[in-house]
Biopython code that builds the backbone (N, CA, C, O; Angstrom):
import numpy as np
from Bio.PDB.StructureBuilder import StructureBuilder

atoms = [
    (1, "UNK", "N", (0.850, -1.172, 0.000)),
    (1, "UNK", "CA", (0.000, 0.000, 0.000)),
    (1, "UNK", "C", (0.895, 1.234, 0.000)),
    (1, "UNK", "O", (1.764, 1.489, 0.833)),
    (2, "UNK", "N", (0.496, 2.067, -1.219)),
    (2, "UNK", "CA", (1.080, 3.669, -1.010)),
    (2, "UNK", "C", (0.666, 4.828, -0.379)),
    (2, "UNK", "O", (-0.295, 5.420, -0.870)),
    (3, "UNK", "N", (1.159, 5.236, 0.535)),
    (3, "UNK", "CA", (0.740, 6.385, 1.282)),
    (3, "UNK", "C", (1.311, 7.654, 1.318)),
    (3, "UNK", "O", (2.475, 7.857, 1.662)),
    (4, "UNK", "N", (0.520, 8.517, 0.970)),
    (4, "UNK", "CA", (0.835, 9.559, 1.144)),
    (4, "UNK", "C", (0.552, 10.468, 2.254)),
    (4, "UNK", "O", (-0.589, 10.535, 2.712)),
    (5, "UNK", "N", (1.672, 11.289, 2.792)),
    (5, "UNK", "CA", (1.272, 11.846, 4.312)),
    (5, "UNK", "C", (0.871, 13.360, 3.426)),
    (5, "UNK", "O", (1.334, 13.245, 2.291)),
    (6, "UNK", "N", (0.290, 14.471, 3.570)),
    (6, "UNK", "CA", (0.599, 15.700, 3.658)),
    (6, "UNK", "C", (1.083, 17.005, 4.062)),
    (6, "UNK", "O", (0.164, 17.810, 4.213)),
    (7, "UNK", "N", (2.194, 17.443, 4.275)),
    (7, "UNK", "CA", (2.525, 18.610, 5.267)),
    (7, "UNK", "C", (1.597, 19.567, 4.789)),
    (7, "UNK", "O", (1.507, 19.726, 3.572)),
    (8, "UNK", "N", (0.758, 20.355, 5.713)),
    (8, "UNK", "CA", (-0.137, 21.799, 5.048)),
    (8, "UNK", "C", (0.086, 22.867, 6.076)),
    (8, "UNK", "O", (-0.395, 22.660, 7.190)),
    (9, "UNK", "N", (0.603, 23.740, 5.910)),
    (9, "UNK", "CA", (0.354, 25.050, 7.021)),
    (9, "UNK", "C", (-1.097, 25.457, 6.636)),
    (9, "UNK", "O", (-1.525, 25.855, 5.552)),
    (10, "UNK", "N", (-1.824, 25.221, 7.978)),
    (10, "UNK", "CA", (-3.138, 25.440, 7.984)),
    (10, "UNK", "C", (-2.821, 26.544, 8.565)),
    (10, "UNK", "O", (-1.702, 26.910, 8.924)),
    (11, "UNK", "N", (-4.295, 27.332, 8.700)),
    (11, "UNK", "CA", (-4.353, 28.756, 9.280)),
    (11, "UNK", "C", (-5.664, 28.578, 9.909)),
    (11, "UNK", "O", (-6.711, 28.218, 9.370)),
    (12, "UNK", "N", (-5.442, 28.891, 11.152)),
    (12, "UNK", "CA", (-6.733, 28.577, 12.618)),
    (12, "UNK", "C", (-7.371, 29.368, 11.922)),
    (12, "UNK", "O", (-7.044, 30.431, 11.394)),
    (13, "UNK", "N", (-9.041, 28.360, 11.955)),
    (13, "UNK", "CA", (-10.396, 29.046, 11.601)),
    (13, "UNK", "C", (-10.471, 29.678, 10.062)),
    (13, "UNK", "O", (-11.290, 30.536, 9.732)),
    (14, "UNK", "N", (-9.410, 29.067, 9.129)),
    (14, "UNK", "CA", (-9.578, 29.389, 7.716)),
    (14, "UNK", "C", (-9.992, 28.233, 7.364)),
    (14, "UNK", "O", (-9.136, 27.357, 7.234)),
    (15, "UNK", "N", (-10.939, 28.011, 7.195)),
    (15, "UNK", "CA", (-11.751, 26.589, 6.724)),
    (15, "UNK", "C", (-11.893, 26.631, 5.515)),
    (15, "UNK", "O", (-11.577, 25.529, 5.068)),
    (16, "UNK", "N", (-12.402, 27.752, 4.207)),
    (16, "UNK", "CA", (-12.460, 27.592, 2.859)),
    (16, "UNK", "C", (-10.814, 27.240, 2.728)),
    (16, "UNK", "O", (-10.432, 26.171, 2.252)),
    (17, "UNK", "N", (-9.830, 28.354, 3.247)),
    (17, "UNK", "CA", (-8.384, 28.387, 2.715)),
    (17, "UNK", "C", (-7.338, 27.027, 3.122)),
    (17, "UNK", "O", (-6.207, 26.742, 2.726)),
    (18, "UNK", "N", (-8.335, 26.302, 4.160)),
    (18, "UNK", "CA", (-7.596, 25.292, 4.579)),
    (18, "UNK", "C", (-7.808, 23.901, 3.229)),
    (18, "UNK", "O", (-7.094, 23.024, 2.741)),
    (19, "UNK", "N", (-9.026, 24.326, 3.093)),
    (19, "UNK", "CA", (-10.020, 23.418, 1.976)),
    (19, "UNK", "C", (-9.425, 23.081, 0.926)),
    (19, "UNK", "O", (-9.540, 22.073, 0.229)),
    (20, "UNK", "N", (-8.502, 24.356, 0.803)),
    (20, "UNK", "CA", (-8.109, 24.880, -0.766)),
    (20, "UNK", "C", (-6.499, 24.081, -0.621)),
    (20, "UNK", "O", (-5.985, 23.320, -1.441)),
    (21, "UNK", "N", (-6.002, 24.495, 0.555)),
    (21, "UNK", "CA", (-4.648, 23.713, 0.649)),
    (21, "UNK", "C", (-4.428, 22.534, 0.649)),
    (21, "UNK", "O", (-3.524, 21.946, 0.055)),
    (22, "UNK", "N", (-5.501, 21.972, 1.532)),
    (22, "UNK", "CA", (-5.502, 20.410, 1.424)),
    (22, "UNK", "C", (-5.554, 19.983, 0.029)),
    (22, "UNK", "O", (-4.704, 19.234, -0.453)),
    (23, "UNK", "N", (-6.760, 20.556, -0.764)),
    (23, "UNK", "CA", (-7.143, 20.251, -2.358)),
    (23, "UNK", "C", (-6.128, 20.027, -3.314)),
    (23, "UNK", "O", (-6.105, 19.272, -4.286)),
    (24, "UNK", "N", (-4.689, 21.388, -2.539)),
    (24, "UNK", "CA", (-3.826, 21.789, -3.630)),
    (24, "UNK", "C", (-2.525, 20.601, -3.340)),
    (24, "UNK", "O", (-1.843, 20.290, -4.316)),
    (25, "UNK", "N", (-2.249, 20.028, -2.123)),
    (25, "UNK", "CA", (-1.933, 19.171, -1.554)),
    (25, "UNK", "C", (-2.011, 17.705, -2.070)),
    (25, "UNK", "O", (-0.990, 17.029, -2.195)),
    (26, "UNK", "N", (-3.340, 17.200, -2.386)),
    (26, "UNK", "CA", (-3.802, 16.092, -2.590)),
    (26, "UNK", "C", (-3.807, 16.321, -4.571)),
    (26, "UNK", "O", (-3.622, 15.379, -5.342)),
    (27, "UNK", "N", (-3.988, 17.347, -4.885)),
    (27, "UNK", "CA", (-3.634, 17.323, -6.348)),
    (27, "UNK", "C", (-2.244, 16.928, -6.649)),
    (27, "UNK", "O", (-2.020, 16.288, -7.676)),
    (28, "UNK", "N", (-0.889, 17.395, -5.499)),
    (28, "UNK", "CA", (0.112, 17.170, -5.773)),
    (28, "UNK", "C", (0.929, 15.770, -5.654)),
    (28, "UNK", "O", (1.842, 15.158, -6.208)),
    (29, "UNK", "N", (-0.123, 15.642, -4.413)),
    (29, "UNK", "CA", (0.033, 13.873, -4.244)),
    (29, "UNK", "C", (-0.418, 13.186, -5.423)),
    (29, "UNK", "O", (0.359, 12.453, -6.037)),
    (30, "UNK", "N", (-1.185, 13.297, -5.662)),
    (30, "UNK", "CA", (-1.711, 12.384, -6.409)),
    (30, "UNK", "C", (-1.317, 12.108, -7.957)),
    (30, "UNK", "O", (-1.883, 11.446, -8.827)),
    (31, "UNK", "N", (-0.037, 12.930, -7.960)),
    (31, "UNK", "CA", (0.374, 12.328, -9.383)),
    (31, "UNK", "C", (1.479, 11.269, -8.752)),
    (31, "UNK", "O", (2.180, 10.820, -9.659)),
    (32, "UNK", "N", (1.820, 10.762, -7.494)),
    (32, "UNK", "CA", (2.376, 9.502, -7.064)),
    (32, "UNK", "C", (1.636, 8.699, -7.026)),
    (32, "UNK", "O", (1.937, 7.625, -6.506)),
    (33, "UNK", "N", (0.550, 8.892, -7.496)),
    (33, "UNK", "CA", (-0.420, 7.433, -7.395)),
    (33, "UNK", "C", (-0.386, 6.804, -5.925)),
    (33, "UNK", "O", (0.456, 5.920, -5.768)),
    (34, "UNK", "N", (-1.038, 7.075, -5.024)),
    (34, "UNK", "CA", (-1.108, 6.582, -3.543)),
    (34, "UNK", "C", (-2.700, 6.180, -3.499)),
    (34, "UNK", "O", (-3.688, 6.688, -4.030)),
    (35, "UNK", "N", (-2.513, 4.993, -2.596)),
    (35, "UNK", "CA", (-3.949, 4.231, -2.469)),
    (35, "UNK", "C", (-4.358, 5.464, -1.346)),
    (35, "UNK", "O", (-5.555, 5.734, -1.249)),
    (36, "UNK", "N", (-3.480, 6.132, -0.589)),
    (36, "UNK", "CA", (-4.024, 6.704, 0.686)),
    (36, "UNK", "C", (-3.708, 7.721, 0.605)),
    (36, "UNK", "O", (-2.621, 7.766, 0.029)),
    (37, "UNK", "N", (-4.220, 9.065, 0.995)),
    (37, "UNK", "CA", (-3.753, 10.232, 1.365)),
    (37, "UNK", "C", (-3.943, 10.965, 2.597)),
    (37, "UNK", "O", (-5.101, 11.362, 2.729)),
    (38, "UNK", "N", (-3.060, 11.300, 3.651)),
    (38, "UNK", "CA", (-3.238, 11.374, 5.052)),
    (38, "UNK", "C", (-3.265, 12.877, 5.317)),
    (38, "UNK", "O", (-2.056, 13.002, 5.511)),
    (39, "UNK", "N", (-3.661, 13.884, 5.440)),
    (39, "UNK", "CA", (-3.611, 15.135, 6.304)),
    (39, "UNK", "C", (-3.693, 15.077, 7.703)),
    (39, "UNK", "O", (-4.297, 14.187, 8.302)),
    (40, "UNK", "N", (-2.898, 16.319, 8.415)),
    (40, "UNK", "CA", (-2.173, 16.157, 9.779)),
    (40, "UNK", "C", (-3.541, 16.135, 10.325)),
    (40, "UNK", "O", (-4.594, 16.079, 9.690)),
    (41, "UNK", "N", (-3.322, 16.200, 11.904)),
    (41, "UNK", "CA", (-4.607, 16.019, 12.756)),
    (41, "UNK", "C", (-5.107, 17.716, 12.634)),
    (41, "UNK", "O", (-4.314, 18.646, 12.483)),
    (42, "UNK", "N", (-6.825, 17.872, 12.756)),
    (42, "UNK", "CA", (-7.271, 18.798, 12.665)),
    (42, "UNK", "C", (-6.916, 19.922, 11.794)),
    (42, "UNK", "O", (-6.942, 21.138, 11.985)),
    (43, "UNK", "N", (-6.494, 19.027, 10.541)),
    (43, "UNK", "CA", (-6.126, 19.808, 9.137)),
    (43, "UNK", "C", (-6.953, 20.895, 8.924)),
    (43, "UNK", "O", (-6.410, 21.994, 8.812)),
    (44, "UNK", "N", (-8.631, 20.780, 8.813)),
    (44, "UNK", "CA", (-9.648, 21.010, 8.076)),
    (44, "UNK", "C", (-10.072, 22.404, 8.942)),
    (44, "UNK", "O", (-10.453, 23.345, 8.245)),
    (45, "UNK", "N", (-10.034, 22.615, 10.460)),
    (45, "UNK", "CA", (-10.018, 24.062, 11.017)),
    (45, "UNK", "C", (-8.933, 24.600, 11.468)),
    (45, "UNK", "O", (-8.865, 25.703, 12.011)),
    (46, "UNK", "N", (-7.545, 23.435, 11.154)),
    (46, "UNK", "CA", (-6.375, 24.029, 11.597)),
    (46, "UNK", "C", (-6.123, 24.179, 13.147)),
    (46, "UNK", "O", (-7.109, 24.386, 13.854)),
    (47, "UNK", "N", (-5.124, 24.108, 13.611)),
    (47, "UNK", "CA", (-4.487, 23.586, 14.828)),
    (47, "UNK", "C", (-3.685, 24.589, 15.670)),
    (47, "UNK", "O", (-2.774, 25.308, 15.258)),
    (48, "UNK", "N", (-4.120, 24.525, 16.781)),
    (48, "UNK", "CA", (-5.053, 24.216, 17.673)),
    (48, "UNK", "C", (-6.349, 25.168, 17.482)),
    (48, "UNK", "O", (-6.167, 26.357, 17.222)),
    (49, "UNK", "N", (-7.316, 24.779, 17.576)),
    (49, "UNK", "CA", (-8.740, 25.961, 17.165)),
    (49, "UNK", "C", (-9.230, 26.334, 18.278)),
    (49, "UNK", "O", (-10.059, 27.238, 18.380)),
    (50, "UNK", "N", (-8.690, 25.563, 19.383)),
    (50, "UNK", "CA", (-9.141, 26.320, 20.799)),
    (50, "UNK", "C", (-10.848, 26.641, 20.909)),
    (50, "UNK", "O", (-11.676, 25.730, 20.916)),
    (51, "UNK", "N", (-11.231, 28.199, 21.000)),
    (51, "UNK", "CA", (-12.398, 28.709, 21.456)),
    (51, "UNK", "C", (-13.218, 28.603, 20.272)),
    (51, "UNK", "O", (-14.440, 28.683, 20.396)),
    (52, "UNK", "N", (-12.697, 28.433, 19.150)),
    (52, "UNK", "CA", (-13.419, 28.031, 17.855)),
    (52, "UNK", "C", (-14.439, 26.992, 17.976)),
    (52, "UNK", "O", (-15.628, 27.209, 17.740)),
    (53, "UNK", "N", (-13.960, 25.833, 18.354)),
    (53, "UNK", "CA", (-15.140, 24.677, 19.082)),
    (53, "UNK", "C", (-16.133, 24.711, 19.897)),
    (53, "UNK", "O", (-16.965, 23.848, 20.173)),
    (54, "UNK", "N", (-15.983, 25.840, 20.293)),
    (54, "UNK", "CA", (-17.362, 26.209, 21.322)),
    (54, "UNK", "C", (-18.220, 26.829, 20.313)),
    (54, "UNK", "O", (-19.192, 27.359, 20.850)),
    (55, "UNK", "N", (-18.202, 26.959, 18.945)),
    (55, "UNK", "CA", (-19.122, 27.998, 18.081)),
    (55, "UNK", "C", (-19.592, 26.904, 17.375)),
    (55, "UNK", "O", (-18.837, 26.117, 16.804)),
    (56, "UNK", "N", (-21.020, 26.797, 17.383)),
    (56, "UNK", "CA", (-21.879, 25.573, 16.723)),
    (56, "UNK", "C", (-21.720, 26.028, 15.291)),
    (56, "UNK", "O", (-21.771, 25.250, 14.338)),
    (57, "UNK", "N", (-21.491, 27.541, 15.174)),
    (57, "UNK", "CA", (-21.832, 27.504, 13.865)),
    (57, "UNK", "C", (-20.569, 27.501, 12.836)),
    (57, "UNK", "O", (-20.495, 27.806, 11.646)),
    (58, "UNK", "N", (-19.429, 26.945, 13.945)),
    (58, "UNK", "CA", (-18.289, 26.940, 12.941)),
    (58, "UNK", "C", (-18.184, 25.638, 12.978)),
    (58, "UNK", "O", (-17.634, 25.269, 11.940)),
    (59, "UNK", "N", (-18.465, 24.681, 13.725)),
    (59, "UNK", "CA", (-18.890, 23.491, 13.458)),
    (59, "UNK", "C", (-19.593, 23.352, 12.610)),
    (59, "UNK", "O", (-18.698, 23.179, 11.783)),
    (60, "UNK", "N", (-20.509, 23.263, 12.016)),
    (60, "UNK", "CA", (-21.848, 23.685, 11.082)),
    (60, "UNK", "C", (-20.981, 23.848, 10.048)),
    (60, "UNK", "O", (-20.636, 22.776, 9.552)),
    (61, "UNK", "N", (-20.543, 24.755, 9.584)),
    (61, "UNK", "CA", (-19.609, 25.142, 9.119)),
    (61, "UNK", "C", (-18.013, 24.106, 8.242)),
    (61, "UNK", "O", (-17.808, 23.962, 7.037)),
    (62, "UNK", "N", (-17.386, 23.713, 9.128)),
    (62, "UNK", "CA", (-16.881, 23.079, 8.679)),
    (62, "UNK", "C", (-16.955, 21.972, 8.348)),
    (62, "UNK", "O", (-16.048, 21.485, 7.673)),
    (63, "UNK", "N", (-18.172, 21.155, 8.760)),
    (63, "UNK", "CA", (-18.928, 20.028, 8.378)),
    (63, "UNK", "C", (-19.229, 20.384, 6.575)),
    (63, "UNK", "O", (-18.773, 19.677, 5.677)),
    (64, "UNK", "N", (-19.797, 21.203, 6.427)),
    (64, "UNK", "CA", (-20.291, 21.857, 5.293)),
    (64, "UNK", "C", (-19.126, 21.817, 3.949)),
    (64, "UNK", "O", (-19.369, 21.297, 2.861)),
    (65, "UNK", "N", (-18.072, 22.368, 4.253)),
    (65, "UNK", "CA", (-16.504, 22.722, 4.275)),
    (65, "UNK", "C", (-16.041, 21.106, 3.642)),
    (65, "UNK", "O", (-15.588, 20.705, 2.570)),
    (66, "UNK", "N", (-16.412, 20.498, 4.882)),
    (66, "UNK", "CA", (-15.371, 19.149, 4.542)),
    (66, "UNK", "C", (-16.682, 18.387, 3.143)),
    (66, "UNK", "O", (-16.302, 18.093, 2.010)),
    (67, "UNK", "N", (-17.744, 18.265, 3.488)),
    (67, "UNK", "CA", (-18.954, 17.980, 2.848)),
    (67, "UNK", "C", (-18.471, 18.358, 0.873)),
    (67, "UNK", "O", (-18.474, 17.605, -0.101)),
    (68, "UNK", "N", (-18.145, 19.720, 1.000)),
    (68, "UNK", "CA", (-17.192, 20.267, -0.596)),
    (68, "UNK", "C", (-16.439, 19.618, -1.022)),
    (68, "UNK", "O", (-16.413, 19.156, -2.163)),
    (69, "UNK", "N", (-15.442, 19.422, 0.120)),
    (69, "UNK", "CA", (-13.955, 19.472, -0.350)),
    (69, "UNK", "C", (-13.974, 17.930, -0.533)),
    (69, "UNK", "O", (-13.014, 17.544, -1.201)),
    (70, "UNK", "N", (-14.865, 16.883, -0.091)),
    (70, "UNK", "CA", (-15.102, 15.813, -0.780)),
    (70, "UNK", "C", (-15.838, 15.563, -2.119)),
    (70, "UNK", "O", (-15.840, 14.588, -2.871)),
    (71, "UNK", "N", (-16.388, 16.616, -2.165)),
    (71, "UNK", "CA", (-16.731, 16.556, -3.768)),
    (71, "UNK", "C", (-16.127, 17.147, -4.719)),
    (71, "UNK", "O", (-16.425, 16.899, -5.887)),
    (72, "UNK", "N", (-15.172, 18.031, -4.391)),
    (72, "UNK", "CA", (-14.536, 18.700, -4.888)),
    (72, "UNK", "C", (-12.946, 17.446, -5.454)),
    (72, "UNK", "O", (-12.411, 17.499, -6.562)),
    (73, "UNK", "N", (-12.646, 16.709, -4.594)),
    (73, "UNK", "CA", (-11.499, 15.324, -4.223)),
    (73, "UNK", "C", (-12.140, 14.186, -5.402)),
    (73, "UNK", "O", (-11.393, 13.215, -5.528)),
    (74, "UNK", "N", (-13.148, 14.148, -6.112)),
    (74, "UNK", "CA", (-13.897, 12.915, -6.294)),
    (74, "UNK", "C", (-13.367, 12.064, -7.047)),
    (74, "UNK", "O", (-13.469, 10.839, -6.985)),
    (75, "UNK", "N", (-12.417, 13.100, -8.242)),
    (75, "UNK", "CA", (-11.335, 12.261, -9.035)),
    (75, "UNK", "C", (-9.848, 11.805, -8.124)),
    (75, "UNK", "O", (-8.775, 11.632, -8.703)),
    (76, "UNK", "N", (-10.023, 11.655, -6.615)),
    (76, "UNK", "CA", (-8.463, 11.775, -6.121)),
    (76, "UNK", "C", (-8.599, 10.284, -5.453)),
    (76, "UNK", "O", (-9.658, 9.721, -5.174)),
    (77, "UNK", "N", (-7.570, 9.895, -5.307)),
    (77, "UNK", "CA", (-7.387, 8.747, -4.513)),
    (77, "UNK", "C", (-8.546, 9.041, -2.808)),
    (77, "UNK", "O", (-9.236, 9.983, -2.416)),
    (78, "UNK", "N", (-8.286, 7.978, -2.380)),
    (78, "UNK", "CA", (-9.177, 8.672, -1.060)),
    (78, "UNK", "C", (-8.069, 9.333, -0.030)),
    (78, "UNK", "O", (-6.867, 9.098, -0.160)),
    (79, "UNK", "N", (-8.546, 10.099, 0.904)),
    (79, "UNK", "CA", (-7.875, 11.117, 1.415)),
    (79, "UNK", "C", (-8.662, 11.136, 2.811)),
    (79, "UNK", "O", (-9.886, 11.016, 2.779)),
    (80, "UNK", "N", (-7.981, 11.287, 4.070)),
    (80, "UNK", "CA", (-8.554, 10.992, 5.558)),
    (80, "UNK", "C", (-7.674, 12.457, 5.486)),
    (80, "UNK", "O", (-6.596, 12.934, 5.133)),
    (81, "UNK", "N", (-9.424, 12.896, 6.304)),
    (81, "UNK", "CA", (-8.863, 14.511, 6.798)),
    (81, "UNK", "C", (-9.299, 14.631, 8.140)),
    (81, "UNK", "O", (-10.285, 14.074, 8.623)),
    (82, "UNK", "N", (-8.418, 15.477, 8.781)),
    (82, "UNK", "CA", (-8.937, 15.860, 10.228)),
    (82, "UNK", "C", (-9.797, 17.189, 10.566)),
    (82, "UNK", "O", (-9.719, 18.393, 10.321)),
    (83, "UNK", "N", (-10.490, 16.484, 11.128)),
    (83, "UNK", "CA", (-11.324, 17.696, 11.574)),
    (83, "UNK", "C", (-12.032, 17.376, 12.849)),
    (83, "UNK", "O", (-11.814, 16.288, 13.382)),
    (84, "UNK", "N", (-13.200, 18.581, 13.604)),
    (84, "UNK", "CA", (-13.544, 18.115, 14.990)),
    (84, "UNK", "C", (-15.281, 17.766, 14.610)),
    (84, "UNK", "O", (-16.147, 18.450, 14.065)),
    (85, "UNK", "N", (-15.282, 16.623, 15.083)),
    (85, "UNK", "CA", (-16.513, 15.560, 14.699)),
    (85, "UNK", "C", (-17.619, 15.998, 15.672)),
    (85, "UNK", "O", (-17.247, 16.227, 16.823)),
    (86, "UNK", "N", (-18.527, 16.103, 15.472)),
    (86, "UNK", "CA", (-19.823, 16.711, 16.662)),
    (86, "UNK", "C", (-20.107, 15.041, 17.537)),
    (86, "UNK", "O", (-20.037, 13.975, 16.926)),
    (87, "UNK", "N", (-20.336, 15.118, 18.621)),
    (87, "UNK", "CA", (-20.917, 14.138, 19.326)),
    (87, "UNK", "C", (-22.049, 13.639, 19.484)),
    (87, "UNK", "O", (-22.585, 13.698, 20.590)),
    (88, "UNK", "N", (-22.726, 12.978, 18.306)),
    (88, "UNK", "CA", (-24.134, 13.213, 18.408)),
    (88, "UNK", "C", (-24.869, 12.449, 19.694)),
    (88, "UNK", "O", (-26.087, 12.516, 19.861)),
    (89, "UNK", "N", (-23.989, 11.722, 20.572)),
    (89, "UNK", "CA", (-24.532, 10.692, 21.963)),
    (89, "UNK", "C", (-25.191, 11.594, 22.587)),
    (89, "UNK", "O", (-26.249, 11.135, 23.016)),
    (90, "UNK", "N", (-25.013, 12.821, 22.861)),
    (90, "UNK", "CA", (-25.435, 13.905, 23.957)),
    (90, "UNK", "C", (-24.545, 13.904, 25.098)),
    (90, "UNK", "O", (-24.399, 14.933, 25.758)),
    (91, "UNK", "N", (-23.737, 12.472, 25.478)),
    (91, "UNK", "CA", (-23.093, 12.183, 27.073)),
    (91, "UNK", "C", (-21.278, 12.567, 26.181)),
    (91, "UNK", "O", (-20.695, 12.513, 25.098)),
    (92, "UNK", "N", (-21.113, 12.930, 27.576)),
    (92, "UNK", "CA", (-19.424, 13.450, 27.111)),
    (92, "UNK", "C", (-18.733, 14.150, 26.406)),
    (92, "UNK", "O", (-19.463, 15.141, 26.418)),
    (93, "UNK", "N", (-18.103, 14.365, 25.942)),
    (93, "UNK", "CA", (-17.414, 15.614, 25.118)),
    (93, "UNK", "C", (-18.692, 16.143, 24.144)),
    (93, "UNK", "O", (-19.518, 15.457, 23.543)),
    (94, "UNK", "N", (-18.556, 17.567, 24.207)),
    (94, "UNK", "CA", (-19.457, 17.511, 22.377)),
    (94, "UNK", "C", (-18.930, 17.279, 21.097)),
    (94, "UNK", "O", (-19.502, 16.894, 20.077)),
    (95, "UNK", "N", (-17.365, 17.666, 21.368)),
    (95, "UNK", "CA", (-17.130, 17.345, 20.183)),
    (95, "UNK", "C", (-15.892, 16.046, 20.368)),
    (95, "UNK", "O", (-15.328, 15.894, 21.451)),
    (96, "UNK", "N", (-15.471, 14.863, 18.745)),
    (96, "UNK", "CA", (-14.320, 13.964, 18.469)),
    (96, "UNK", "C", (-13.316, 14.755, 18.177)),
    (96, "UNK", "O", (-13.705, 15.855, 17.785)),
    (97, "UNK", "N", (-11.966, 14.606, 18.222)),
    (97, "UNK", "CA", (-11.161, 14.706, 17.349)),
    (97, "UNK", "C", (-11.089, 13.791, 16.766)),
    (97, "UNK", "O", (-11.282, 12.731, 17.361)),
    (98, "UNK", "N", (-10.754, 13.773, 15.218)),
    (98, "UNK", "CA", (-11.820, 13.308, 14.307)),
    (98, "UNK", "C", (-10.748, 13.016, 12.399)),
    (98, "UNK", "O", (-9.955, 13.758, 11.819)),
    (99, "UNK", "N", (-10.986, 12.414, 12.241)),
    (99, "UNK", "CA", (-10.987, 11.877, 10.762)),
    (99, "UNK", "C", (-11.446, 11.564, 9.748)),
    (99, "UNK", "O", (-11.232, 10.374, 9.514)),
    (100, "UNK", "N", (-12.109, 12.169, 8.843)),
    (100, "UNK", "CA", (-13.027, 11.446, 8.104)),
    (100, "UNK", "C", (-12.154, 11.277, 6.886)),
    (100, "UNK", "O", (-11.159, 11.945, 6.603)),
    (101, "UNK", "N", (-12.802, 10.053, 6.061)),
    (101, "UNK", "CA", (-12.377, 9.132, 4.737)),
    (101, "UNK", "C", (-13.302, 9.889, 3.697)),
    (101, "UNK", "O", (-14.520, 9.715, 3.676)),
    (102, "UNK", "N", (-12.550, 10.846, 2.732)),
    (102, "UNK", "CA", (-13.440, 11.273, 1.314)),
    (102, "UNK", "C", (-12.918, 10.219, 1.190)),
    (102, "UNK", "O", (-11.923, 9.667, 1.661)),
    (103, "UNK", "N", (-14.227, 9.812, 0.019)),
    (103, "UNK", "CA", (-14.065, 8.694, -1.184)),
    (103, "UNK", "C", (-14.406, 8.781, -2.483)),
    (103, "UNK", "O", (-13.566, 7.938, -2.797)),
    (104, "UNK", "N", (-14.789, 8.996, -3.284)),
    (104, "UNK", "CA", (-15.537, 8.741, -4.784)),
    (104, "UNK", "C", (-16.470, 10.405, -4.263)),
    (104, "UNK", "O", (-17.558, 10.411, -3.687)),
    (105, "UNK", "N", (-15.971, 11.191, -4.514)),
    (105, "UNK", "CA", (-17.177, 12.445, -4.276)),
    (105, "UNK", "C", (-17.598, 12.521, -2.808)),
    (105, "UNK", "O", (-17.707, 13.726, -2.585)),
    (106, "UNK", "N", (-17.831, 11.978, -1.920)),
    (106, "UNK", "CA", (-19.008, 11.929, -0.570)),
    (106, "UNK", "C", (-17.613, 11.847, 0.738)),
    (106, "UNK", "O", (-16.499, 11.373, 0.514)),
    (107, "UNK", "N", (-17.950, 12.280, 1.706)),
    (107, "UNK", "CA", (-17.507, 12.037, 3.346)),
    (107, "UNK", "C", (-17.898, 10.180, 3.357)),
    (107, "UNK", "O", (-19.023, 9.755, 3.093)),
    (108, "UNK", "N", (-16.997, 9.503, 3.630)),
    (108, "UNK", "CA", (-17.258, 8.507, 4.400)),
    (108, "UNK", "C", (-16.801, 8.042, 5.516)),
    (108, "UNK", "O", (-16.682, 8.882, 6.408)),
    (109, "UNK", "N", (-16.543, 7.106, 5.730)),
    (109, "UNK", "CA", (-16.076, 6.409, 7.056)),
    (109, "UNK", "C", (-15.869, 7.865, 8.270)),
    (109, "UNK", "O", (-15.232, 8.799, 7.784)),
    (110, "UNK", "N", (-16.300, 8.043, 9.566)),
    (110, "UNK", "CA", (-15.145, 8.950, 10.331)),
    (110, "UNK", "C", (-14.791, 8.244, 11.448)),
    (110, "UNK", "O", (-15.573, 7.452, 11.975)),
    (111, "UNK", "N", (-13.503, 8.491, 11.929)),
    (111, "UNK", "CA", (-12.574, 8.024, 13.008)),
    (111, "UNK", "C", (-12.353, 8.646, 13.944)),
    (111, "UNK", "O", (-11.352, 9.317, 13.694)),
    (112, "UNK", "N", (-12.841, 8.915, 15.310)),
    (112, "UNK", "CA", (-12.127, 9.017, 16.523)),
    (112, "UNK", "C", (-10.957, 9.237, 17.523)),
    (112, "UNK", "O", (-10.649, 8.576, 18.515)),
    (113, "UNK", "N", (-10.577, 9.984, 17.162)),
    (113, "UNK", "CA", (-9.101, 9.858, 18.254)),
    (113, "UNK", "C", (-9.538, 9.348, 19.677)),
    (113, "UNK", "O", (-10.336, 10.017, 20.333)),
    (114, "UNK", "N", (-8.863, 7.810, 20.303)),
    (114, "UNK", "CA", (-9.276, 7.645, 21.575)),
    (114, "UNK", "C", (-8.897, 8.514, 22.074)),
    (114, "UNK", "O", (-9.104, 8.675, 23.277)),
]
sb = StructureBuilder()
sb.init_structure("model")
sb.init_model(0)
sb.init_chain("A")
sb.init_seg("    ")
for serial, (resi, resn, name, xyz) in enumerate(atoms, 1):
    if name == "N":
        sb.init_residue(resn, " ", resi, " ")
    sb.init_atom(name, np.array(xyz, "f"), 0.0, 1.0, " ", f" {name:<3s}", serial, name[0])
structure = sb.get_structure()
């Protein structure tokens, strides 16, 4: 299996511009032909976002964000991006730190940081 990691200087709470880097990122990967493409943890609002997570609507938001940038990916190998996952249980954290799998156009699989 080929993997590709991504380095991206994200920029806290630039979610279109982070969108765009990852995009520009995974275009560059992907002329290595990799079954996988990895972005760092909390790629997608950029690191650390701190008081940003307390705003539903930047959650909202970057759900939306990542929701694109998988359709935007649809011709790319698949690509696991980080971002902060809402808790839909109601008990314990509200929000995951978080991973989700674009695939073929759509968000699939998401992952958990224990």
């Amino acid at each position: 299996m080929k993997i590709s990691l991504l380095q991206v200087n994200t920029v806290v709470g630039d979610l279109a511009g982070n969108a765009d880097r990852i995009a520009a990122g995974v275009g560059e990967a992907a002329r290595c032909r990799p079954d996988l493409i990895v972005t760092p943890e909390l790629s997608l609002p950029g690191c650390p976002p701190r008081d940003l997570l307390l705003d539903k609507g930047f959650i909202g938001r970057s759900l939306t964000v990542l929701e694109d940038l998988a359709a935007d990916l649809s011709g790319a190998p698949p690509v696991l991006v980080g971002f902060a996952a809402p808790n839909p249980a109601g008990t314990g954290r509200p929000l995951f730190n978080a991973a989700a799998l674009l695939r073929d156009g759509a968000v699939g699989e998401t992952f958990h940081k224990a």
